[in-house]
MARTI-991091 format. One record per residue (C-alpha): x, y, z. Coordinates in steps of 0.2 Angstrom, whole numbers, plus 5000, padded with zeros to 4 digits. Example, Ala and Ser with C-alpha at 12.3 -4.5 7.8 and 13.67 -1.06 7.14 Angstrom:
506249785039506849955036
This chain:
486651624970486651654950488351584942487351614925488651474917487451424903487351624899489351634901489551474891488251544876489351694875491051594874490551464861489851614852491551664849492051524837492251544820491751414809490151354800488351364807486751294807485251374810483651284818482151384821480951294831478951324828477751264839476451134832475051044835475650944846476851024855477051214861479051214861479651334851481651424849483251454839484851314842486351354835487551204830489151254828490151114814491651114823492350964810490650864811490650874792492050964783493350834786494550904773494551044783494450984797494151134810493951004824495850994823495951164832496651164850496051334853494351284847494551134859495151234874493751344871492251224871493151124887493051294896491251324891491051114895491351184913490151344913491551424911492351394929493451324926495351374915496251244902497951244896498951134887500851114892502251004888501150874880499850874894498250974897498251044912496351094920496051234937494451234946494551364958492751374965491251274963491951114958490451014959489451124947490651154937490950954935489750854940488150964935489051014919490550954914490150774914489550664902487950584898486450674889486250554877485350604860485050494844485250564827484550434812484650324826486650354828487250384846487850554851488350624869487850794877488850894890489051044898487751184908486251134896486250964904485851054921484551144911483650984907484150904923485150774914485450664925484250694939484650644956486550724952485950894948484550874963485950824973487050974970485651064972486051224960484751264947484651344932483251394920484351514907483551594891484951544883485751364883487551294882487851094874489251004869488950874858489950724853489350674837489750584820488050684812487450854813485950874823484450874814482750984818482150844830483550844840483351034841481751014847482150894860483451014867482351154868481151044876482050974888483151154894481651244892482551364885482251484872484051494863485151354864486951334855487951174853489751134847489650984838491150884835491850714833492550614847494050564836494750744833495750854842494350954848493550794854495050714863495350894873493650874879493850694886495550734895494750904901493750784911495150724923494550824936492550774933493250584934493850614952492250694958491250574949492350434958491950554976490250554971490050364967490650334983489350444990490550574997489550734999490550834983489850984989491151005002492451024989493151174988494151184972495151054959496251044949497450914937498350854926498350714912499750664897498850674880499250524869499150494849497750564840497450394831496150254827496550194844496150364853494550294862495550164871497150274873496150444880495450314893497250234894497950414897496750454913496850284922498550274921499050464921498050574927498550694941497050774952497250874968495550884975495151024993493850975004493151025019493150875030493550705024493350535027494950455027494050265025493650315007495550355002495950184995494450174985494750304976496050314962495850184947497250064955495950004966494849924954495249724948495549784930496749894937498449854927497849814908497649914894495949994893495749894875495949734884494649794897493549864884493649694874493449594889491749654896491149634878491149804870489949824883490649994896489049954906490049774911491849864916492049884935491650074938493250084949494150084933493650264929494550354940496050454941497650374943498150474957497450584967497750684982496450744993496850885004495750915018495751115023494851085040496550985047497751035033498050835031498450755013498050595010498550504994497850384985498650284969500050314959500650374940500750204929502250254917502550074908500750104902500850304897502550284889501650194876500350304871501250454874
Protein backbone atom coordinates (compact mmCIF):
# COMPACT_ATOMS: atom_id res chain seq x y z
CA UNK A 1 0.00 0.00 0.00
CA UNK A 2 1.28 3.64 -1.21
CA UNK A 3 -1.09 6.40 -0.13
CA UNK A 4 1.89 8.78 -1.25
CA UNK A 5 0.24 11.52 1.47
CA UNK A 6 3.53 13.35 1.81
CA UNK A 7 3.74 13.60 -2.22
CA UNK A 8 -0.17 14.47 -2.16
CA UNK A 9 0.42 16.98 0.66
CA UNK A 10 3.70 18.71 -1.18
CA UNK A 11 1.54 19.26 -4.23
CA UNK A 12 -1.49 20.91 -2.21
CA UNK A 13 0.70 23.34 0.00
CA UNK A 14 2.32 24.04 -3.25
CA UNK A 15 -0.74 25.64 -4.30
CA UNK A 16 -0.63 28.62 -1.76
CA UNK A 17 0.09 31.85 -2.82
CA UNK A 18 2.15 33.87 -0.50
CA UNK A 19 5.88 34.58 0.25
CA UNK A 20 8.56 31.89 0.14
CA UNK A 21 11.71 31.09 1.56
CA UNK A 22 14.14 29.18 -0.11
CA UNK A 23 16.78 26.85 1.92
CA UNK A 24 19.31 24.85 -0.10
CA UNK A 25 20.88 22.49 1.95
CA UNK A 26 24.75 21.36 1.22
CA UNK A 27 26.35 18.80 2.65
CA UNK A 28 29.49 19.38 4.87
CA UNK A 29 32.13 18.13 6.76
CA UNK A 30 30.36 16.63 9.13
CA UNK A 31 27.27 15.65 7.71
CA UNK A 32 26.20 14.18 4.25
CA UNK A 33 22.58 15.74 4.36
CA UNK A 34 21.94 17.69 1.62
CA UNK A 35 18.22 19.22 -0.12
CA UNK A 36 15.88 22.07 -0.76
CA UNK A 37 12.88 23.19 2.14
CA UNK A 38 10.53 25.29 1.24
CA UNK A 39 8.86 27.58 4.01
CA UNK A 40 5.91 29.02 3.05
CA UNK A 41 5.11 32.61 5.44
CA UNK A 42 1.82 32.02 5.81
CA UNK A 43 1.65 35.27 8.49
CA UNK A 44 4.83 34.14 10.26
CA UNK A 45 6.31 37.70 9.60
CA UNK A 46 4.17 40.09 7.58
CA UNK A 47 1.60 40.74 10.30
CA UNK A 48 0.14 43.90 8.54
CA UNK A 49 -0.76 41.67 6.07
CA UNK A 50 -1.36 39.05 7.69
CA UNK A 51 -1.98 36.25 5.15
CA UNK A 52 -2.37 33.75 8.09
CA UNK A 53 -5.91 35.31 8.49
CA UNK A 54 -6.90 33.37 5.23
CA UNK A 55 -9.45 30.52 5.89
CA UNK A 56 -8.83 28.95 2.62
CA UNK A 57 -5.17 28.96 3.28
CA UNK A 58 -6.17 27.39 6.77
CA UNK A 59 -8.44 24.78 5.15
CA UNK A 60 -5.83 24.07 2.76
CA UNK A 61 -2.84 23.26 5.22
CA UNK A 62 -5.43 21.22 7.54
CA UNK A 63 -6.36 19.02 4.64
CA UNK A 64 -2.52 18.64 3.68
CA UNK A 65 -2.27 18.22 7.89
CA UNK A 66 -4.16 14.98 7.15
CA UNK A 67 -2.07 13.66 3.99
CA UNK A 68 -4.73 14.83 2.40
CA UNK A 69 -7.40 12.26 3.56
CA UNK A 70 -9.19 13.80 4.98
CA UNK A 71 -11.97 16.92 3.75
CA UNK A 72 -12.49 20.34 5.83
CA UNK A 73 -15.26 22.62 5.90
CA UNK A 74 -16.40 25.34 7.72
CA UNK A 75 -20.28 25.95 8.30
CA UNK A 76 -22.44 27.99 10.60
CA UNK A 77 -19.49 28.88 12.87
CA UNK A 78 -18.09 25.46 13.07
CA UNK A 79 -15.51 23.43 11.21
CA UNK A 80 -16.66 20.41 10.25
CA UNK A 81 -13.80 17.51 9.41
CA UNK A 82 -14.55 13.88 7.20
CA UNK A 83 -12.17 11.03 7.23
CA UNK A 84 -13.42 8.55 5.15
CA UNK A 85 -10.70 5.91 4.95
CA UNK A 86 -7.47 5.47 6.87
CA UNK A 87 -8.30 7.35 9.83
CA UNK A 88 -5.32 6.31 11.75
CA UNK A 89 -2.77 7.43 9.34
CA UNK A 90 -4.47 10.23 8.43
CA UNK A 91 -4.56 11.33 12.25
CA UNK A 92 -2.49 9.77 14.41
CA UNK A 93 0.67 9.19 12.07
CA UNK A 94 0.03 12.66 10.63
CA UNK A 95 -2.24 14.75 11.62
CA UNK A 96 -1.23 15.01 15.12
CA UNK A 97 0.89 17.18 17.04
CA UNK A 98 4.34 16.98 18.41
CA UNK A 99 7.59 17.15 16.19
CA UNK A 100 8.90 19.59 18.34
CA UNK A 101 11.71 22.08 16.61
CA UNK A 102 13.64 25.00 18.43
CA UNK A 103 14.30 28.11 16.41
CA UNK A 104 16.80 30.77 18.51
CA UNK A 105 15.80 28.58 21.13
CA UNK A 106 11.95 29.57 20.74
CA UNK A 107 9.55 26.60 20.78
CA UNK A 108 7.86 25.58 17.44
CA UNK A 109 5.45 22.51 16.76
CA UNK A 110 5.53 20.10 13.67
CA UNK A 111 2.61 18.32 12.11
CA UNK A 112 1.54 16.53 9.34
CA UNK A 113 2.91 13.27 6.92
CA UNK A 114 6.63 14.65 7.43
CA UNK A 115 6.46 13.53 11.01
CA UNK A 116 5.85 9.92 9.71
CA UNK A 117 8.80 10.63 7.53
CA UNK A 118 10.92 11.09 10.44
CA UNK A 119 9.04 8.78 12.65
CA UNK A 120 8.12 11.37 15.00
CA UNK A 121 6.87 9.92 17.59
CA UNK A 122 8.15 6.42 17.16
CA UNK A 123 6.30 3.74 18.75
CA UNK A 124 2.85 5.48 17.11
CA UNK A 125 4.07 5.45 13.62
CA UNK A 126 5.61 1.74 14.49
CA UNK A 127 2.22 0.93 15.81
CA UNK A 128 0.21 1.88 12.73
CA UNK A 129 2.61 0.26 11.06
CA UNK A 130 2.39 2.38 7.57
CA UNK A 131 5.76 3.65 6.34
CA UNK A 132 6.90 6.17 4.22
CA UNK A 133 10.22 7.22 2.73
CA UNK A 134 8.82 10.12 0.01
CA UNK A 135 11.28 12.41 -1.96
CA UNK A 136 9.31 14.95 -1.23
CA UNK A 137 8.08 16.00 2.32
CA UNK A 138 5.06 17.76 3.82
CA UNK A 139 5.38 20.00 7.53
CA UNK A 140 3.23 22.03 9.23
CA UNK A 141 4.83 24.27 11.51
CA UNK A 142 3.47 26.33 14.38
CA UNK A 143 5.86 28.88 14.90
CA UNK A 144 6.33 32.59 16.19
CA UNK A 145 9.96 32.49 13.74
CA UNK A 146 10.79 31.44 10.51
CA UNK A 147 12.77 28.58 10.33
CA UNK A 148 16.34 29.17 9.91
CA UNK A 149 18.91 26.81 7.72
CA UNK A 150 19.46 24.71 10.96
CA UNK A 151 16.08 23.87 11.15
CA UNK A 152 16.09 22.97 7.47
CA UNK A 153 18.81 20.78 7.91
CA UNK A 154 17.14 18.90 10.74
CA UNK A 155 14.13 18.33 8.79
CA UNK A 156 15.86 16.99 5.87
CA UNK A 157 17.75 14.83 8.25
CA UNK A 158 15.26 13.44 10.07
CA UNK A 159 12.61 12.75 6.77
CA UNK A 160 15.41 11.74 4.92
CA UNK A 161 14.06 13.39 2.28
CA UNK A 162 15.32 15.15 -0.52
CA UNK A 163 12.52 18.29 -0.79
CA UNK A 164 10.61 19.22 1.99
CA UNK A 165 7.93 22.09 2.21
CA UNK A 166 6.56 23.62 5.42
CA UNK A 167 3.67 26.18 5.98
CA UNK A 168 4.65 28.25 8.65
CA UNK A 169 2.24 30.15 10.64
CA UNK A 170 1.42 31.42 14.11
CA UNK A 171 -0.80 29.52 16.55
CA UNK A 172 -2.80 32.73 17.23
CA UNK A 173 -4.12 33.45 13.52
CA UNK A 174 -6.81 32.19 11.78
CA UNK A 175 -4.70 29.75 9.87
CA UNK A 176 -3.49 28.51 13.16
CA UNK A 177 -6.81 28.10 15.03
CA UNK A 178 -8.30 25.99 11.85
CA UNK A 179 -5.62 23.71 12.37
CA UNK A 180 -6.13 23.08 16.16
CA UNK A 181 -9.96 22.56 15.67
CA UNK A 182 -9.17 20.35 12.54
CA UNK A 183 -7.73 18.14 15.02
CA UNK A 184 -11.20 17.17 16.67
CA UNK A 185 -11.15 13.99 15.03
CA UNK A 186 -7.17 13.26 15.85
CA UNK A 187 -8.19 14.05 19.65
CA UNK A 188 -10.52 11.10 19.73
CA UNK A 189 -8.20 8.73 18.23
CA UNK A 190 -5.52 9.93 20.28
CA UNK A 191 -7.83 9.38 23.46
CA UNK A 192 -8.52 5.49 21.61
CA UNK A 193 -5.07 5.11 21.35
CA UNK A 194 -4.12 6.23 24.99
CA UNK A 195 -6.37 3.87 25.95
CA UNK A 196 -4.57 1.27 23.93
CA UNK A 197 -7.60 0.58 21.69
CA UNK A 198 -6.05 -0.93 18.49
CA UNK A 199 -6.90 2.48 16.10
CA UNK A 200 -6.33 0.47 13.27
CA UNK A 201 -9.70 -1.20 13.48
CA UNK A 202 -11.25 2.23 12.67
CA UNK A 203 -12.68 2.55 9.80
CA UNK A 204 -13.49 6.20 9.12
CA UNK A 205 -14.14 9.48 11.35
CA UNK A 206 -15.53 12.22 11.34
CA UNK A 207 -16.77 15.65 13.56
CA UNK A 208 -17.45 18.47 14.49
CA UNK A 209 -16.42 21.49 16.73
CA UNK A 210 -17.71 25.37 17.33
CA UNK A 211 -14.96 27.81 16.52
CA UNK A 212 -14.72 30.64 19.32
CA UNK A 213 -13.10 34.32 19.17
CA UNK A 214 -9.93 34.74 17.61
CA UNK A 215 -8.49 36.62 20.65
CA UNK A 216 -5.66 36.75 23.17
CA UNK A 217 -7.42 34.08 24.93
CA UNK A 218 -7.51 31.61 21.81
CA UNK A 219 -5.09 29.16 23.30
CA UNK A 220 -7.34 28.50 26.19
CA UNK A 221 -10.72 28.94 24.15
CA UNK A 222 -9.60 26.42 21.01
CA UNK A 223 -8.98 23.85 23.97
CA UNK A 224 -12.35 25.19 25.65
CA UNK A 225 -14.02 24.64 22.28
CA UNK A 226 -13.02 20.73 21.90
CA UNK A 227 -13.52 19.62 25.53
CA UNK A 228 -16.61 21.00 25.75
CA UNK A 229 -17.94 21.07 22.07
CA UNK A 230 -16.68 18.88 20.05
CA UNK A 231 -18.74 16.32 18.05
CA UNK A 232 -16.89 12.97 16.81
CA UNK A 233 -18.41 9.88 15.33
CA UNK A 234 -15.81 7.43 15.22
CA UNK A 235 -16.58 3.38 12.86
CA UNK A 236 -14.76 0.61 14.26
CA UNK A 237 -14.68 -2.82 13.62
CA UNK A 238 -15.10 -4.58 17.00
CA UNK A 239 -15.31 -2.58 20.08
CA UNK A 240 -14.75 -3.00 23.56
CA UNK A 241 -17.63 -1.55 25.30
CA UNK A 242 -15.59 -1.36 28.84
CA UNK A 243 -13.69 1.61 27.33
CA UNK A 244 -16.86 3.75 26.41
CA UNK A 245 -16.95 5.81 29.74
CA UNK A 246 -13.45 6.57 29.48
CA UNK A 247 -13.47 8.16 26.57
CA UNK A 248 -15.00 11.70 26.16
CA UNK A 249 -13.34 14.54 28.18
CA UNK A 250 -16.25 14.41 30.80
CA UNK A 251 -14.48 11.54 32.39
CA UNK A 252 -11.54 13.37 33.48
CA UNK A 253 -11.54 15.20 37.20
CA UNK A 254 -10.86 18.51 35.64
CA UNK A 255 -13.85 17.97 33.69
CA UNK A 256 -16.30 21.00 34.23
CA UNK A 257 -13.66 24.25 34.50
CA UNK A 258 -12.52 26.37 31.98
CA UNK A 259 -9.40 25.13 30.37
CA UNK A 260 -7.57 28.53 31.64
CA UNK A 261 -8.31 27.41 35.11
CA UNK A 262 -6.93 24.03 34.28
CA UNK A 263 -4.14 25.40 32.57
CA UNK A 264 -3.27 27.83 35.55
CA UNK A 265 -3.80 25.07 38.01
CA UNK A 266 -1.21 22.39 36.85
CA UNK A 267 1.24 25.47 36.66
CA UNK A 268 1.39 26.39 33.10
CA UNK A 269 2.79 23.13 33.00
CA UNK A 270 0.29 20.80 30.05
CA UNK A 271 2.62 17.86 31.19
CA UNK A 272 0.59 18.18 34.93
CA UNK A 273 -3.20 18.35 33.36
CA UNK A 274 -4.81 14.93 33.48
CA UNK A 275 -4.71 13.46 29.81
CA UNK A 276 -8.39 12.69 30.11
CA UNK A 277 -8.88 16.22 29.71
CA UNK A 278 -8.12 16.18 25.85
CA UNK A 279 -10.59 14.38 24.60
CA UNK A 280 -13.70 15.22 22.71
CA UNK A 281 -16.78 16.09 24.44
CA UNK A 282 -18.73 13.69 22.91
CA UNK A 283 -18.30 10.94 21.06
CA UNK A 284 -20.02 8.17 19.38
CA UNK A 285 -18.61 5.09 18.54
CA UNK A 286 -20.18 2.89 16.06
CA UNK A 287 -19.34 -0.57 15.98
CA UNK A 288 -19.86 -2.07 12.20
CA UNK A 289 -19.37 -5.75 13.22
CA UNK A 290 -23.00 -5.56 15.54
CA UNK A 291 -24.15 -2.24 14.14
CA UNK A 292 -24.30 -1.02 17.93
CA UNK A 293 -23.74 2.69 18.98
CA UNK A 294 -22.43 3.52 22.06
CA UNK A 295 -22.16 7.08 23.50
CA UNK A 296 -19.94 8.43 25.55
CA UNK A 297 -20.19 12.30 26.97
CA UNK A 298 -22.12 15.07 26.21
CA UNK A 299 -22.12 18.83 24.51
CA UNK A 300 -21.26 21.36 27.40
CA UNK A 301 -23.29 24.44 26.16
CA UNK A 302 -22.94 27.00 29.52
CA UNK A 303 -19.16 26.64 28.62
CA UNK A 304 -19.28 27.02 24.65
CA UNK A 305 -21.87 29.75 24.83
CA UNK A 306 -19.13 31.90 26.21
CA UNK A 307 -16.51 31.43 23.75
CA UNK A 308 -18.71 31.34 20.96
Amino acid sequence: MNLEVNEKAYNLLDTIETERKVINVEGGENSNVSGEVIVLDIGVTDKTKDAGSNVKSGITTAEAATGCIGKISIKDGKIYVSIPEYPSIATLSCQMAGWRFKINNEIAIGSGPAKMAARVPKETIERIGYFENPKKAALLLETNIMPNEETARKILEKTKAKKVIVAAFRDDSVVGLINVLARVVEMGFYRLDYLKFDTNRAVSGEGFVPIPKLNTEIMYTSNDALIYGADVTINVNGWDENLTDKISSSSSPAYGKPFKDIFTEAGGDFYKIDLGIFAPAKITIIDTKNNKQYVSGHINDDIINKIS
